[in-house]
MMTF fields as JSON, N, C-alpha, C and O atoms, coordinates in Angstrom:
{
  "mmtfVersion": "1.0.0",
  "mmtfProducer": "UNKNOWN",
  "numBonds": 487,
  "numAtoms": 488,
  "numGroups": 122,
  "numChains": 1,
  "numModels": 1,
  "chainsPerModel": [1],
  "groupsPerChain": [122],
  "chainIdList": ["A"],
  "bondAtomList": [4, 2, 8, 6, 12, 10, 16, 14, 20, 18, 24, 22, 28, 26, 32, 30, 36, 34, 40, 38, 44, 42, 48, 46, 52, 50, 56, 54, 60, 58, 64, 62, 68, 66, 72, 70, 76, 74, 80, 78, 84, 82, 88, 86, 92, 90, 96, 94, 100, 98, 104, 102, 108, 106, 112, 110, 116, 114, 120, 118, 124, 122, 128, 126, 132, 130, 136, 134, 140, 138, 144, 142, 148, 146, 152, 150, 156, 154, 160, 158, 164, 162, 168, 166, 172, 170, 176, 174, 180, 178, 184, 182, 188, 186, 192, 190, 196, 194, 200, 198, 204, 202, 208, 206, 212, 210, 216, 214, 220, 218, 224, 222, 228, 226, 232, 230, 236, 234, 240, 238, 244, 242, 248, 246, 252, 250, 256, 254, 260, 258, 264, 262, 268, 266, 272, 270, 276, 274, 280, 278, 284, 282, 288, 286, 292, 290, 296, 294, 300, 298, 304, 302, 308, 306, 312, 310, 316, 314, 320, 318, 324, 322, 328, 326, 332, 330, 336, 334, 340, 338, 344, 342, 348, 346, 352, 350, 356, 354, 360, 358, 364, 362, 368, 366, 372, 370, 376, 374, 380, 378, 384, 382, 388, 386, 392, 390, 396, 394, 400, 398, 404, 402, 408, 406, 412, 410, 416, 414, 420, 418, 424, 422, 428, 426, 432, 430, 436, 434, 440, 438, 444, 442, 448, 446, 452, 450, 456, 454, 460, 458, 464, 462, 468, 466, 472, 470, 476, 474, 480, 478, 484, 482],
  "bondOrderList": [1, 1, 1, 1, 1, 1, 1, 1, 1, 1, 1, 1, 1, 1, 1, 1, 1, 1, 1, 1, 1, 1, 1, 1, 1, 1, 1, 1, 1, 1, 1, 1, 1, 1, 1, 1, 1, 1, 1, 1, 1, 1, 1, 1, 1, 1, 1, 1, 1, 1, 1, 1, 1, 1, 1, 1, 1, 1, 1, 1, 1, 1, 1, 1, 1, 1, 1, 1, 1, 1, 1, 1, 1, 1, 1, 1, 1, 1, 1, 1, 1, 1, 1, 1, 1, 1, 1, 1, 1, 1, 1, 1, 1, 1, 1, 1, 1, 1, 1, 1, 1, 1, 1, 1, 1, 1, 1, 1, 1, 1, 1, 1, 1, 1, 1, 1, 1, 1, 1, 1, 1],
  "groupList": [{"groupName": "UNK", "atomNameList": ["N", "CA", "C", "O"], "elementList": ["N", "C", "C", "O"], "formalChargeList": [0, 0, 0, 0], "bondAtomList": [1, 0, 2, 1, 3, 2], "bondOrderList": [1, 1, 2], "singleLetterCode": "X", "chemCompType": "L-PEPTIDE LINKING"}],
  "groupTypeList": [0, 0, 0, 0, 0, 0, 0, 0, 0, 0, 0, 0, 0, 0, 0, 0, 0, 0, 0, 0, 0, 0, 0, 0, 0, 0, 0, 0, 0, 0, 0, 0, 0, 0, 0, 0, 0, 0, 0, 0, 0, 0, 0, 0, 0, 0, 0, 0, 0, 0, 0, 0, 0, 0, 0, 0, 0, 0, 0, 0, 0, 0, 0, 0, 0, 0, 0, 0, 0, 0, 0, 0, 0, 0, 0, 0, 0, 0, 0, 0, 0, 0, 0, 0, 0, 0, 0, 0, 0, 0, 0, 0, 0, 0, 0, 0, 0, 0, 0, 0, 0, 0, 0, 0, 0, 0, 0, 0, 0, 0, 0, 0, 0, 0, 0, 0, 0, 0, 0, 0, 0, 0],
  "groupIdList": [1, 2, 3, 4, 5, 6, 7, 8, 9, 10, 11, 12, 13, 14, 15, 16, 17, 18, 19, 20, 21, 22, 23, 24, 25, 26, 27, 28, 29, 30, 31, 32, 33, 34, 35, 36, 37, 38, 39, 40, 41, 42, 43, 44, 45, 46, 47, 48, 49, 50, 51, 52, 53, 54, 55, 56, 57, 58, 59, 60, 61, 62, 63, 64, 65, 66, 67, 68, 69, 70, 71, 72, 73, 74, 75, 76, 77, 78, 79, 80, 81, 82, 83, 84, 85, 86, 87, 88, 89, 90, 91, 92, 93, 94, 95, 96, 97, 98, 99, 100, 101, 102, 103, 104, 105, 106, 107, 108, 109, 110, 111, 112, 113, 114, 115, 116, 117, 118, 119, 120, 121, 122],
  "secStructList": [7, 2, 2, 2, 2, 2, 2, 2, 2, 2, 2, 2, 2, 2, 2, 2, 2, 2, 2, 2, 2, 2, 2, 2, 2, 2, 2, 2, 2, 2, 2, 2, 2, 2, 2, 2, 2, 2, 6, 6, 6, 7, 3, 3, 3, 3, 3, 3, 3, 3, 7, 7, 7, 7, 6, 6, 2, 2, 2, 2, 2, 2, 2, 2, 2, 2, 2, 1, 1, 6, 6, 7, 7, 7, 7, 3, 3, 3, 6, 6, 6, 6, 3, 3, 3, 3, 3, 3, 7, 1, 1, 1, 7, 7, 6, 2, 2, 2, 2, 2, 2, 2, 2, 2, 2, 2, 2, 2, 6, 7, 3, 3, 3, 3, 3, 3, 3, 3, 3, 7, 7, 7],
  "xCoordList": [90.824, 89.613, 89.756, 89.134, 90.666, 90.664, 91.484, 90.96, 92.682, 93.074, 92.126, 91.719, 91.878, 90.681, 89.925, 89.888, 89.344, 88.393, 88.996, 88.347, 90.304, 90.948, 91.266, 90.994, 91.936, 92.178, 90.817, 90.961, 89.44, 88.418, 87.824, 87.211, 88.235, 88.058, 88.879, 88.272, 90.586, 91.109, 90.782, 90.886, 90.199, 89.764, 88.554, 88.681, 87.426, 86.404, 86.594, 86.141, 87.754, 88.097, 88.71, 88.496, 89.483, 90.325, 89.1, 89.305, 88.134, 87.433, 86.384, 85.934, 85.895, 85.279, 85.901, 85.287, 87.218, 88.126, 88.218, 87.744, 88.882, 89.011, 87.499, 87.596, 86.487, 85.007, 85.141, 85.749, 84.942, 84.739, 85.725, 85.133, 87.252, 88.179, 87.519, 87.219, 87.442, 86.578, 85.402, 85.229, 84.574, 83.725, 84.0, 83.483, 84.834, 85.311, 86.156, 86.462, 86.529, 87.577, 86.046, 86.122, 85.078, 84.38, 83.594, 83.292, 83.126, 82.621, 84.076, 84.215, 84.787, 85.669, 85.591, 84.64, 86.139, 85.976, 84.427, 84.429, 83.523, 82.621, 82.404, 81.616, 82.832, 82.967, 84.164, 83.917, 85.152, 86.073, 85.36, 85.444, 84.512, 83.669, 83.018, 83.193, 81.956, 81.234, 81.574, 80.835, 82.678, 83.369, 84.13, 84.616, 84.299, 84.509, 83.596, 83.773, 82.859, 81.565, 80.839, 80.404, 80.997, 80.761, 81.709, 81.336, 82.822, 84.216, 83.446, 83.485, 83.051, 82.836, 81.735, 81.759, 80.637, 79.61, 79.666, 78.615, 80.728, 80.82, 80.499, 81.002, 79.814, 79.061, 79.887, 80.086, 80.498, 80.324, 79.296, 78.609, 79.114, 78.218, 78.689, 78.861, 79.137, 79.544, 78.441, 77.848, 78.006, 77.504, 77.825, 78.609, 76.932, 77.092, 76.579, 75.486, 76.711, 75.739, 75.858, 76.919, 74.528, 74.758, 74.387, 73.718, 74.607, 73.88, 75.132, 74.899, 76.298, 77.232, 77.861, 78.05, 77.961, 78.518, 79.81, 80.687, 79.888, 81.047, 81.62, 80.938, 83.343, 83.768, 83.93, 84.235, 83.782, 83.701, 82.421, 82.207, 81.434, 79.853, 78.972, 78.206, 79.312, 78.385, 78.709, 78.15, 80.146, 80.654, 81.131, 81.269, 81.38, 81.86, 80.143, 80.17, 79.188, 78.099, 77.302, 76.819, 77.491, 77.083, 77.934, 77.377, 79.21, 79.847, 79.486, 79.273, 79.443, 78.834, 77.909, 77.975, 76.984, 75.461, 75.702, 75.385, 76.482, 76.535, 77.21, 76.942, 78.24, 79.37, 78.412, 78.584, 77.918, 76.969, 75.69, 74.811, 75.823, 74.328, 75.053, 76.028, 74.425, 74.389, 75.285, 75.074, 76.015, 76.592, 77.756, 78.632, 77.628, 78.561, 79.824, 79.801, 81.028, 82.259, 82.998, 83.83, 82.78, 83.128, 83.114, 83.5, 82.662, 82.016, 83.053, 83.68, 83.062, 83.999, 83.025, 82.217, 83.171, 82.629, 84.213, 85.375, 83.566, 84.708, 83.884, 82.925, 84.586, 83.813, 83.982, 83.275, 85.339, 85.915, 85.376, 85.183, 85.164, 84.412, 82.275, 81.44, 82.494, 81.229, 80.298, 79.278, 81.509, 81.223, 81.297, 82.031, 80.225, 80.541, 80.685, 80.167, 81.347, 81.976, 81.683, 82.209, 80.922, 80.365, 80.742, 80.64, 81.285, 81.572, 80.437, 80.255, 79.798, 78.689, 78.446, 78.836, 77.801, 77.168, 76.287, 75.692, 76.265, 75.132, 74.437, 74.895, 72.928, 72.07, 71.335, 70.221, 72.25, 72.309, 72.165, 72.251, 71.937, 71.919, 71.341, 71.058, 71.244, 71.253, 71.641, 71.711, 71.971, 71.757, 70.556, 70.608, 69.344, 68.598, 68.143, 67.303, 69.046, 68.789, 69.985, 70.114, 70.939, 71.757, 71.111, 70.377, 70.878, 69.647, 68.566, 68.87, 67.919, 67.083, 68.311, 68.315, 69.287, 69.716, 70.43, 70.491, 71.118, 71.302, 70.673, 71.042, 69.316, 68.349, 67.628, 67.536, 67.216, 66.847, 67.544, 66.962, 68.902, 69.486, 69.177, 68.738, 69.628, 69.135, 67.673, 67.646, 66.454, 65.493, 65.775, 65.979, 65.908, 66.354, 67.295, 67.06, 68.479, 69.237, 70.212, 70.629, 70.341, 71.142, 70.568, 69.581, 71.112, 70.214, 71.478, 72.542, 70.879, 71.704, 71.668, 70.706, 72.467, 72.197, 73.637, 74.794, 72.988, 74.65, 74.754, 75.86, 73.753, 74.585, 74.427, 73.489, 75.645, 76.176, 76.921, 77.769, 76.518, 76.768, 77.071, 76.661, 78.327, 78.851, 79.728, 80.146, 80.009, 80.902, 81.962, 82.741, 82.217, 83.878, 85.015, 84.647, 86.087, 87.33, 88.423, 88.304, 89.031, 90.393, 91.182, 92.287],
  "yCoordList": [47.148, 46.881, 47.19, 46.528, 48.308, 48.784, 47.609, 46.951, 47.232, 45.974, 45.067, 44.875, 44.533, 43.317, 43.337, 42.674, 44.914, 45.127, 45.056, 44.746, 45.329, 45.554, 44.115, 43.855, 42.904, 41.911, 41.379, 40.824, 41.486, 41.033, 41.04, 40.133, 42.747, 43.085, 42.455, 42.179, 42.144, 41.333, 40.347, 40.012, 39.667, 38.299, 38.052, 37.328, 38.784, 39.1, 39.075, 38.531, 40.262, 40.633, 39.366, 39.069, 38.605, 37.534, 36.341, 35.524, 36.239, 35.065, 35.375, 34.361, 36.603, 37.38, 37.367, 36.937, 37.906, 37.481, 36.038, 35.737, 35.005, 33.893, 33.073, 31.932, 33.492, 32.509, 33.654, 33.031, 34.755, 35.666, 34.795, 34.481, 34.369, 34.074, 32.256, 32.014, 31.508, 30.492, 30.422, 29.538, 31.478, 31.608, 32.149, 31.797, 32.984, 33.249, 31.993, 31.867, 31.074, 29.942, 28.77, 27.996, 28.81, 27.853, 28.205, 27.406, 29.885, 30.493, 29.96, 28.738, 30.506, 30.135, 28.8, 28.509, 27.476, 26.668, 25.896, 24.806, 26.348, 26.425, 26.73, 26.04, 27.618, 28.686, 27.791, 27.641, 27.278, 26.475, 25.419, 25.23, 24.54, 23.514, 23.679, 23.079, 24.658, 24.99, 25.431, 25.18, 26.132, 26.243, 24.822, 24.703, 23.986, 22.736, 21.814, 20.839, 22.065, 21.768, 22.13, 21.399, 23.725, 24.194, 24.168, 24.602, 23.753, 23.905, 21.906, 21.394, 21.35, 19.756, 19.643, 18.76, 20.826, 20.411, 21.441, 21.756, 21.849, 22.371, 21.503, 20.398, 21.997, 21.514, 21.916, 23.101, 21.663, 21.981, 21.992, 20.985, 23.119, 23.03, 23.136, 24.333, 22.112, 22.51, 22.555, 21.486, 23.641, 23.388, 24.478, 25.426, 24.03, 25.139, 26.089, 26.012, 27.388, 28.747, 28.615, 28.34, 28.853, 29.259, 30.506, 31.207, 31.017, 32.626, 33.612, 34.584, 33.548, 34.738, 34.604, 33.729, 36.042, 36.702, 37.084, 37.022, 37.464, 38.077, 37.737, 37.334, 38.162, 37.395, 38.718, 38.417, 39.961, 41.183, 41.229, 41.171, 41.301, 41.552, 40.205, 40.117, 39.413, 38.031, 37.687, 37.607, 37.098, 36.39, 36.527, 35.733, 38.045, 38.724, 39.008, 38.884, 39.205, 39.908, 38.729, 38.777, 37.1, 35.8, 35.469, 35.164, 35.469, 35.437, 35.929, 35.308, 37.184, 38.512, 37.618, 37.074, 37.561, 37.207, 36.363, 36.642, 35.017, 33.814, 33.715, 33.006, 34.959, 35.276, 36.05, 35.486, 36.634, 37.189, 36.734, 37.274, 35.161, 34.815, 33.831, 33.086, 34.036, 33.911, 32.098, 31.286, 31.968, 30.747, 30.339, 29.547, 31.183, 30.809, 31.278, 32.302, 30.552, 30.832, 31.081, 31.988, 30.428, 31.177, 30.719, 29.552, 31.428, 31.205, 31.607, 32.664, 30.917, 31.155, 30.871, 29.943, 31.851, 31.663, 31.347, 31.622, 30.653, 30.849, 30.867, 30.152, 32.081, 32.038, 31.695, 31.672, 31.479, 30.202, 28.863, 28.341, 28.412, 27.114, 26.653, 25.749, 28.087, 28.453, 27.119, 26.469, 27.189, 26.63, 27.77, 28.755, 27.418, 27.998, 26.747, 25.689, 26.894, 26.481, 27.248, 28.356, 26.815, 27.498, 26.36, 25.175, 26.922, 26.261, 26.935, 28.103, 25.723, 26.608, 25.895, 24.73, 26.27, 25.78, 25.002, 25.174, 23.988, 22.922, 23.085, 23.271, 22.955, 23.714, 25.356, 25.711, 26.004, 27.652, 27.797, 28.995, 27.098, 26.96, 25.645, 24.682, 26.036, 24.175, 24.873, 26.082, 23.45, 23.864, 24.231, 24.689, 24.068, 24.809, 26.419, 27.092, 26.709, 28.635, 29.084, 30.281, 28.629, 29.019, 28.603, 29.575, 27.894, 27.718, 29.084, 30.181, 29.007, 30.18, 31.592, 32.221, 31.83, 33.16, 33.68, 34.899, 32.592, 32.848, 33.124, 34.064, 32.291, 32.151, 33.973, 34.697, 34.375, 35.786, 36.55, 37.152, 36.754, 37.863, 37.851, 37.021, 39.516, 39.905, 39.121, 38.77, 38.805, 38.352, 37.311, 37.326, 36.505, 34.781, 34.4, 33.473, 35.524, 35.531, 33.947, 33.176, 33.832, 32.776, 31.418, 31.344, 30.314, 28.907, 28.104, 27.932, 27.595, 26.676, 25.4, 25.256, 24.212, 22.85, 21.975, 22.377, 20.394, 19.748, 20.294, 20.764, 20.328, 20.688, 19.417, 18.623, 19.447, 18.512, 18.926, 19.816, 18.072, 18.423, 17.58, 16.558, 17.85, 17.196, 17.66, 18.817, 16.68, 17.464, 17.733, 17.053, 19.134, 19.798, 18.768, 18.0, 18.858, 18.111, 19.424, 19.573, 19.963, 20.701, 19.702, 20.02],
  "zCoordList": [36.766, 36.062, 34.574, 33.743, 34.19, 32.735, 32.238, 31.34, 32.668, 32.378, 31.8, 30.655, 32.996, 32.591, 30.698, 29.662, 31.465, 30.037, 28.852, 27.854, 28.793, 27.651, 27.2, 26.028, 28.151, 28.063, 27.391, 26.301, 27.936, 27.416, 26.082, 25.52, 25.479, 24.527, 23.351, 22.316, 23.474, 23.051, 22.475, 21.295, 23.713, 23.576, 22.414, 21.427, 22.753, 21.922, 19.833, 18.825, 20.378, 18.969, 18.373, 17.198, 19.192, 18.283, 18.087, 17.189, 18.7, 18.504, 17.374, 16.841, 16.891, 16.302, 14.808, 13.832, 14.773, 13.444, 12.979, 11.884, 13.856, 13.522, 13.199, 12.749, 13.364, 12.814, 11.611, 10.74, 11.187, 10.213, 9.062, 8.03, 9.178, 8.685, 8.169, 7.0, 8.965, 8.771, 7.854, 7.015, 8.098, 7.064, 5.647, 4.587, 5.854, 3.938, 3.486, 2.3, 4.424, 3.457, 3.076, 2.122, 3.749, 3.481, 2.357, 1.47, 2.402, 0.715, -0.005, -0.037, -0.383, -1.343, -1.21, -1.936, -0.573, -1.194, -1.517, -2.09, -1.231, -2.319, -3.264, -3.91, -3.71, -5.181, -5.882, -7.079, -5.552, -6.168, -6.734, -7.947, -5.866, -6.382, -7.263, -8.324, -7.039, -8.299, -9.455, -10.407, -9.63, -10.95, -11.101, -12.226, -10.459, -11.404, -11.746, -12.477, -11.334, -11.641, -13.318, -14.208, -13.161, -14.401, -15.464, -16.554, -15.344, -16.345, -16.483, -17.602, -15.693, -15.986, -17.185, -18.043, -17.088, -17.723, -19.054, -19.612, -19.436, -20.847, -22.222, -22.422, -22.914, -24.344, -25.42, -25.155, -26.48, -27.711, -28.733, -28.905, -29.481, -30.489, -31.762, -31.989, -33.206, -34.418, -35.42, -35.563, -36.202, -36.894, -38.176, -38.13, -39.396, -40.747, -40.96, -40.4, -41.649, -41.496, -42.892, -43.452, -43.595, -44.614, -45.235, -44.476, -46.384, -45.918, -46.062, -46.78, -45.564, -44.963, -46.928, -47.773, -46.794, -47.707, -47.579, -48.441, -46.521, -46.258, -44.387, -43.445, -44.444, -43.252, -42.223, -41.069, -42.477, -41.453, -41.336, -40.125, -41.897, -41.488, -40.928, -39.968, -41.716, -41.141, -40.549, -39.455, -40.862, -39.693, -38.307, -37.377, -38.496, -37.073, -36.75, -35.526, -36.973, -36.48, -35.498, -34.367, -37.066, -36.033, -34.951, -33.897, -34.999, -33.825, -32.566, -31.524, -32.811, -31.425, -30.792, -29.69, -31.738, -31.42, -30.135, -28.979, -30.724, -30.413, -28.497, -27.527, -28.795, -28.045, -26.871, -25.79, -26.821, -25.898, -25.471, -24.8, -26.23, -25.214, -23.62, -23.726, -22.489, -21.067, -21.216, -22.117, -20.32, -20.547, -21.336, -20.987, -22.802, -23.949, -23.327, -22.644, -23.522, -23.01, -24.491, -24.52, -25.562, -26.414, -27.47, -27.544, -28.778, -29.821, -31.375, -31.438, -32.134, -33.487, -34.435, -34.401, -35.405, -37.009, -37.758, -37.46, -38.83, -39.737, -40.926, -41.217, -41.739, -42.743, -44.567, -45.575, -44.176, -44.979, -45.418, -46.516, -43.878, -43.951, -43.461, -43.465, -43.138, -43.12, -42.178, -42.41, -40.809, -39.479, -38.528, -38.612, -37.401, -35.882, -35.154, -35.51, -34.206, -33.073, -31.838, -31.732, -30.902, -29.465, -28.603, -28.924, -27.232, -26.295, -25.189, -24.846, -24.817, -23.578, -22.538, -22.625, -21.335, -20.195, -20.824, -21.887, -19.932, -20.311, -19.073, -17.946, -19.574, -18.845, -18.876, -18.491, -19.384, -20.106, -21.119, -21.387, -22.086, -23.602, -23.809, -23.097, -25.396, -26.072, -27.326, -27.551, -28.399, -29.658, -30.305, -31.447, -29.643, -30.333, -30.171, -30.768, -29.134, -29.304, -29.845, -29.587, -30.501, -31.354, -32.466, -32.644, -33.286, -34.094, -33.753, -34.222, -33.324, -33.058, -33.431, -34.489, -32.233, -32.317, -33.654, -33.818, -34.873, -35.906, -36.813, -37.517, -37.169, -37.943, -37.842, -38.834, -36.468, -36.204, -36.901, -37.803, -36.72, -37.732, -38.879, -39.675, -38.892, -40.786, -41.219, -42.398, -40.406, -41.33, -41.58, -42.794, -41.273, -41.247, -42.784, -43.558, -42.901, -44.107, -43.746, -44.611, -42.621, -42.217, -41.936, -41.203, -42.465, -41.993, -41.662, -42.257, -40.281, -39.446, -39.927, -40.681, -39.769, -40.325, -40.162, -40.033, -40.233, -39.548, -38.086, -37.82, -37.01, -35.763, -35.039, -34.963, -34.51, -33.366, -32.271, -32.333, -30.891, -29.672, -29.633, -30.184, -28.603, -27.805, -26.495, -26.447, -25.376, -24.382, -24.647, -25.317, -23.988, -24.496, -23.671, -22.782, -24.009, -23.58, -24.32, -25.536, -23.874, -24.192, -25.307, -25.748]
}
């Protein structure tokens, strides 16, 4: 009889693992999808800041800003040419809350202008 049970328990356990195992490959390849999904619907945003004085305080500070809002994958000032460059979720952003989130700093020392969107391509 202990036989048996043990054989049973076996059995149990292997049918128990293998659906558990089934179910994490079907999360993951869901989660695969949806990140190509989201790598599909990436935005660029170029536009001009004007305003920055300087390339350690302004430009690194608009960057941050830019760099930490929800979505943005990743954001460049240059303050040379006195462009940003944001790559973001579409749908999570637009160009107009980068507009908004620049303009906010420092007391609206900064003015956005020339922005254009378009979809990212590598």
């Amino acid at each position: 009889m202990k036989v048996v049970k043990f054989f049973a328990l076996v059995a149990f356990s292997g049918i128990v693992l293998t659906s558990c195992e089934q179910g994490t490959k079907a999360t993951n390849d869901s989660e695969v999808v949806q990140e190509k999904q989201e790598v599909a619907l990436l935005q660029q945003a170029t536009f001009n800041v004007e305003g920055m004085t300087c390339a350690i305080g302004c430009a690194n500070l608009i960057q941050s800003k830019l760099a930490g809002l929800p979505g943005v994958e990743q954001a460049v000032v240059d303050f040379d040419t006195k462009t940003a460059t944001v790559i973001y979720q579409e749908g999570k952003q637009t160009p107009e809350d980068f507009t908004t989130t620049v303009e906010k700093i420092a007391n609206g020392i900064y003015q956005v202008n020339d922005m254009q969107s378009q979809q990212y391509s590598n």
